[in-house]
Backbone as a chain_set.jsonl record, in Angstrom:
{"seq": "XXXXXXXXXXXXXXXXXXXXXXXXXXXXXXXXXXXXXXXXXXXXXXXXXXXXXXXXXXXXXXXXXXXXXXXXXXXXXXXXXXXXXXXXXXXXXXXXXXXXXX", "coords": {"N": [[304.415, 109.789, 174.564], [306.809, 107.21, 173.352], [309.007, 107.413, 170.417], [310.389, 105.29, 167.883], [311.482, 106.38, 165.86], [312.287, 109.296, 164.237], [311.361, 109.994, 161.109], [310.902, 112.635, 159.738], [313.152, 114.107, 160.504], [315.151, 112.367, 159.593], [314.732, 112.897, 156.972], [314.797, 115.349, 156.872], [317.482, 115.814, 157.427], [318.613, 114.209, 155.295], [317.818, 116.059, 153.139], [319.563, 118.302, 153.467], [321.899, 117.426, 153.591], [322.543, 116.083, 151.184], [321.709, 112.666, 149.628], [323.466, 110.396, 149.321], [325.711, 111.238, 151.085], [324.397, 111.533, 153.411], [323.819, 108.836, 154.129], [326.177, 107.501, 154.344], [326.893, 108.87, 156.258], [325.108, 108.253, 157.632], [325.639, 105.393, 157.899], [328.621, 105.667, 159.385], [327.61, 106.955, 162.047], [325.93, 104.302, 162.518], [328.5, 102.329, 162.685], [330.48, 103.292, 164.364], [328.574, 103.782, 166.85], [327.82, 101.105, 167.724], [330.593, 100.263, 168.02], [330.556, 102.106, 170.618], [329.116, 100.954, 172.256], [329.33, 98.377, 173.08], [332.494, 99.446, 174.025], [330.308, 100.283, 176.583], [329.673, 97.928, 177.418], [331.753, 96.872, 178.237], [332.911, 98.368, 180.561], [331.208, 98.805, 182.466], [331.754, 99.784, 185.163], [332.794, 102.295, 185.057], [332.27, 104.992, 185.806], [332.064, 107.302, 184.941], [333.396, 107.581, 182.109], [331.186, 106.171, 181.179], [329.368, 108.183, 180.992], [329.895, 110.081, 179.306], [330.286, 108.454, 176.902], [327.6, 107.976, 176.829], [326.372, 110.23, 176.238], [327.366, 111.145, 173.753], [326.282, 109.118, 172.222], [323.873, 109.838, 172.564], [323.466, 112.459, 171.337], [324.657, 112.344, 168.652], [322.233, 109.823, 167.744], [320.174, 111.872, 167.878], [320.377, 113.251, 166.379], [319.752, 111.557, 163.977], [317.04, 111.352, 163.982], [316.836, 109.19, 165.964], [314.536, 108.314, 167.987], [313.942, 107.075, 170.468], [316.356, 105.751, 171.028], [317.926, 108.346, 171.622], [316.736, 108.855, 173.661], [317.494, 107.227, 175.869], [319.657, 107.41, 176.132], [320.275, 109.66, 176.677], [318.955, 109.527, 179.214], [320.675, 107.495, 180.9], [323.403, 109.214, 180.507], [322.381, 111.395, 182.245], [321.85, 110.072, 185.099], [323.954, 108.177, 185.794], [325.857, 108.562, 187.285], [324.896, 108.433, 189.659], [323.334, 106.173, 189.75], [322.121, 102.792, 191.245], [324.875, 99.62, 190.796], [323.474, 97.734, 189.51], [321.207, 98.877, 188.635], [322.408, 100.395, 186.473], [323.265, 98.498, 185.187], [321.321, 97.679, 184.119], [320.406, 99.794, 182.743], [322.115, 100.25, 180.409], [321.835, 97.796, 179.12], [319.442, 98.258, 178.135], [319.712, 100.232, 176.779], [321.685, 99.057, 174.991], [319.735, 97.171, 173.744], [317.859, 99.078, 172.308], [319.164, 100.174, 170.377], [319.899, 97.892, 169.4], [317.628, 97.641, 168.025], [317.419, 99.792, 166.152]], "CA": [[304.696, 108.521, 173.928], [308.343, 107.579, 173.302], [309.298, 107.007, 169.504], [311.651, 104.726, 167.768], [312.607, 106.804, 164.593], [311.286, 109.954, 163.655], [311.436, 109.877, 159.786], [310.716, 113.514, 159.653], [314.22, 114.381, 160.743], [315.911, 111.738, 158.609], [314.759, 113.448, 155.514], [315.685, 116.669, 156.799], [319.118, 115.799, 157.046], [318.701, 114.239, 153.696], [317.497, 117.043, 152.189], [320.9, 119.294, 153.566], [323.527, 116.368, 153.001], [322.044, 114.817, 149.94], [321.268, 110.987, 149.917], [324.652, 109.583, 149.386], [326.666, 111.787, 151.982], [323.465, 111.17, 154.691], [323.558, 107.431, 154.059], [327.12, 107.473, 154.146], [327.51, 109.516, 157.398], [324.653, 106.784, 159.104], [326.643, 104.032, 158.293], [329.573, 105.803, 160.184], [327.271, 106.023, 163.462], [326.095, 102.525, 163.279], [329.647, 101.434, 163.032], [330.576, 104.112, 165.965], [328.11, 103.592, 168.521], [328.266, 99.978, 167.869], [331.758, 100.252, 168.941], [330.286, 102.492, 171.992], [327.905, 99.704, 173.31], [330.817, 97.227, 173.175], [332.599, 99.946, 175.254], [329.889, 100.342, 177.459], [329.289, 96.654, 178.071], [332.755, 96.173, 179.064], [333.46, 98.826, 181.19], [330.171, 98.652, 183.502], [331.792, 100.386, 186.141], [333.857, 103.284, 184.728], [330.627, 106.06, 185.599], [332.692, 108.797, 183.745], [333.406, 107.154, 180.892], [329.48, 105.278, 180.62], [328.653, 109.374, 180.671], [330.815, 110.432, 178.14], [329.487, 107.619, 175.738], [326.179, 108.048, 176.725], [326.21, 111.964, 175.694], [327.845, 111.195, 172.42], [324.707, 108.635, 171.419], [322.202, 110.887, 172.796], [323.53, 113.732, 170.434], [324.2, 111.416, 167.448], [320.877, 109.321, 167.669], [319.069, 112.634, 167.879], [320.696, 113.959, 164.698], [319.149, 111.309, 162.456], [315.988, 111.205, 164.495], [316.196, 107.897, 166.392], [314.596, 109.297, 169.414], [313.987, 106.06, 171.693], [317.525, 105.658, 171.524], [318.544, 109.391, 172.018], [316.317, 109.028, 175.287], [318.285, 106.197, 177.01], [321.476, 107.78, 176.222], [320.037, 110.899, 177.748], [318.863, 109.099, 180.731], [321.68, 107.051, 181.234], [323.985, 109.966, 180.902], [322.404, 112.149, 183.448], [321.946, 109.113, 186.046], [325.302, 107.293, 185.826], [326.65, 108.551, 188.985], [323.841, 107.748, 191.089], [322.153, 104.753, 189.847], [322.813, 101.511, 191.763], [325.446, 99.123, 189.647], [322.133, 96.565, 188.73], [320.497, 99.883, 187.48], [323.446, 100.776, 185.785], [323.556, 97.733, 184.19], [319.991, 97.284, 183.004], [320.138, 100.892, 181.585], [323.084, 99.959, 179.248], [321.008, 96.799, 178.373], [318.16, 99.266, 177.292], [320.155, 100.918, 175.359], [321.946, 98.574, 173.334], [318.949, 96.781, 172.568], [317.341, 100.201, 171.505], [320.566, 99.95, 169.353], [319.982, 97.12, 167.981], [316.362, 97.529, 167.312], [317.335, 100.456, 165.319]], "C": [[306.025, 108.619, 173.175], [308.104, 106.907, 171.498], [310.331, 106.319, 168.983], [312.262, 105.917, 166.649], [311.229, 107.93, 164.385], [311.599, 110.29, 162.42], [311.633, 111.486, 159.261], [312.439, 114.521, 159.61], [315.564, 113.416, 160.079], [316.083, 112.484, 157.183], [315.035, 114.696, 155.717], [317.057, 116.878, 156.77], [319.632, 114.994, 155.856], [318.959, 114.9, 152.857], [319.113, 118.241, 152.231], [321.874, 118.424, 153.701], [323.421, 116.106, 151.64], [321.891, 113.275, 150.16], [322.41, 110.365, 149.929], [325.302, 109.91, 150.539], [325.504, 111.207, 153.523], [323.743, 109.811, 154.938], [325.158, 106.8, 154.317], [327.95, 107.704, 155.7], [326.368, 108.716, 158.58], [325.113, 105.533, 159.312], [327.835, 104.465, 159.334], [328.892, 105.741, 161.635], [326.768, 105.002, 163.654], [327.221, 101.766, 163.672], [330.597, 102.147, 164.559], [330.027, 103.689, 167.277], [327.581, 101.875, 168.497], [329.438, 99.766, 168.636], [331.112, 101.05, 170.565], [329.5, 101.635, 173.041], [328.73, 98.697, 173.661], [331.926, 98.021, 174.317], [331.773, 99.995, 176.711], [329.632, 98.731, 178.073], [330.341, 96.184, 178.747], [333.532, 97.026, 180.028], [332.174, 99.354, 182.31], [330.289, 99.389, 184.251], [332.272, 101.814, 186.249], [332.311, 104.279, 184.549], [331.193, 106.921, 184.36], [332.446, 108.503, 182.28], [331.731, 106.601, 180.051], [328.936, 107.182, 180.317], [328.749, 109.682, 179.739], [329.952, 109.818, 176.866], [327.916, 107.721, 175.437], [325.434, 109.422, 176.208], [326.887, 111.496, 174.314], [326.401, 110.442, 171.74], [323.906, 109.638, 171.492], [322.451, 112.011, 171.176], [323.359, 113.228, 168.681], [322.858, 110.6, 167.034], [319.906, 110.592, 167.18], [319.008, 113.517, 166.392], [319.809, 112.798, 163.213], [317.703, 110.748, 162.957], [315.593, 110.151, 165.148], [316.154, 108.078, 167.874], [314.595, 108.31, 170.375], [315.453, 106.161, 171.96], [318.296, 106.731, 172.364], [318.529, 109.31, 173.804], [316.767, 108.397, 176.023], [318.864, 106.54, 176.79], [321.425, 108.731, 176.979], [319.808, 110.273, 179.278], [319.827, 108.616, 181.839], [322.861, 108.213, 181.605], [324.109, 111.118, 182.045], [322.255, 111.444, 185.164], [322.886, 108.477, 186.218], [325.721, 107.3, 186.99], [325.65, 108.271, 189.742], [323.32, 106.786, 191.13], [322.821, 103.524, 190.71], [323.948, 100.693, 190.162], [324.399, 98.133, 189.08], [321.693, 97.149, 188.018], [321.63, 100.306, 186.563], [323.28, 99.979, 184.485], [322.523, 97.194, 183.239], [319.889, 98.728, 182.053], [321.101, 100.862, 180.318], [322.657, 98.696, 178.838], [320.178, 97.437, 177.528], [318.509, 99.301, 176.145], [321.125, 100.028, 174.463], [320.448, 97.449, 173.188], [317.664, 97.749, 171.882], [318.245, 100.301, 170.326], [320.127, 98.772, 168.514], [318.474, 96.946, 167.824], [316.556, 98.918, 166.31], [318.197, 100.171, 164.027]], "O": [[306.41, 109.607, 172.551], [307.22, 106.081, 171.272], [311.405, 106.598, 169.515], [313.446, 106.254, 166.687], [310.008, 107.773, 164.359], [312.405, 111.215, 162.513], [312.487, 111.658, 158.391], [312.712, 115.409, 158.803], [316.741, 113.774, 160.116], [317.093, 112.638, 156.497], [315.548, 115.304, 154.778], [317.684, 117.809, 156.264], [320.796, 115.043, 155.458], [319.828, 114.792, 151.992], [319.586, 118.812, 151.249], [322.939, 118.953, 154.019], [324.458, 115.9, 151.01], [322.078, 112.936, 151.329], [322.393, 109.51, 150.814], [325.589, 108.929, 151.226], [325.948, 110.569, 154.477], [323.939, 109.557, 156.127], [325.255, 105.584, 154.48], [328.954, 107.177, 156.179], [326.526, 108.57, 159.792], [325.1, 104.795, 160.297], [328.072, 103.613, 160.191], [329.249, 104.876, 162.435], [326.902, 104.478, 164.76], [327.251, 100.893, 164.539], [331.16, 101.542, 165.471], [330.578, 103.376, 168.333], [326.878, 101.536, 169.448], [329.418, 99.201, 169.73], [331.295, 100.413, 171.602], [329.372, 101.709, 174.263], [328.637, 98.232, 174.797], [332.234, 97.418, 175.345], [332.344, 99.806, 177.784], [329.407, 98.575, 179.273], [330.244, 95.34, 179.638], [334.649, 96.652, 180.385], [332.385, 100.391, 182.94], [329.271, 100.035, 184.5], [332.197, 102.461, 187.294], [331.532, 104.31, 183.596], [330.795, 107.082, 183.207], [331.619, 108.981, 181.504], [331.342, 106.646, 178.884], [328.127, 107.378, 179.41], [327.758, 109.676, 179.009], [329.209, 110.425, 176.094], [327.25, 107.618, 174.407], [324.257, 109.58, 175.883], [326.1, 112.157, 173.635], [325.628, 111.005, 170.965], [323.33, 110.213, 170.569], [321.668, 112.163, 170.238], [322.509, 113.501, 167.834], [322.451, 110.801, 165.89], [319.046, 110.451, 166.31], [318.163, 114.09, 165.703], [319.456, 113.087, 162.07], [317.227, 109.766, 162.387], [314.399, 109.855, 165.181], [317.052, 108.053, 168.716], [315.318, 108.596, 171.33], [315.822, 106.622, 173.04], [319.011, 106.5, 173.34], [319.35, 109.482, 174.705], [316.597, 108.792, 177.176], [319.648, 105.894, 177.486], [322.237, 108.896, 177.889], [320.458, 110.58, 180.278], [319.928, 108.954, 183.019], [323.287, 108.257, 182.76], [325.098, 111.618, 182.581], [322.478, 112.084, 186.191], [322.674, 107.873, 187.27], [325.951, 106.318, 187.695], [325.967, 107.646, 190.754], [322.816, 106.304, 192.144], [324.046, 103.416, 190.765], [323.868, 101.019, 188.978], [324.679, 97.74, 187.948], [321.506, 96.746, 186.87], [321.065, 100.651, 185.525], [323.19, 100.35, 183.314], [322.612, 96.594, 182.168], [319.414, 98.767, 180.918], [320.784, 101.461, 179.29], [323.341, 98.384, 177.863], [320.16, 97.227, 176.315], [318.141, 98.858, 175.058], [321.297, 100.318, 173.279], [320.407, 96.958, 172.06], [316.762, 97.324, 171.16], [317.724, 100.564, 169.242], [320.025, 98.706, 167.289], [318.166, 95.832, 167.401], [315.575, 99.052, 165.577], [318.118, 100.921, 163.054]]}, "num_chains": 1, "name": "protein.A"}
């Protein structure tokens, strides 16, 4: 069973940033992979690049525990080159509205 947020791993990187610097450094990836979904929506076809982006969420998401998301970035990133362009384009739907449900 897939999770949206595992809390557990928020407060661990709480606990070794402190609360200001953590809270500080999740506003920078919302405003990041915001910009990356806005990349990915407008470059649909560019596989390389949809990889690229899609390995940077995965790694970031997974750092402050928002695992649904991690997992479509993971998926997306290791399928890019093969999926049809329809699947392509519903898996970068996924994932930004895993994005913006987080």
């Amino acid at each position: 069973m897939s999770r949206l947020f595992d809390d557990t791993v928020f407060h661990s990187l709480g606990a070794e940033l402190g609360e200001a610097d953590v809270l500080e450094v999740l506003d920078a990836f919302l405003a990041d992979t915001a910009s990356k979904m806005e990349t990915l929506a407008a470059n649909g076809e560019a596989r390389p690049l949809i990889r690229r982006e899609a390995h940077s969420i995965k790694s970031s998401a997974a750092t402050f525990g928002f695992e649904d998301l991690s997992r479509l970035a993971r998926e997306l990133e290791f399928a890019a080159e093969t999926m049809t362009p329809a699947r392509l384009q519903q898996s970068i739907c996924e994932l930004r509205r895993a994005f913006e449900t987080t």
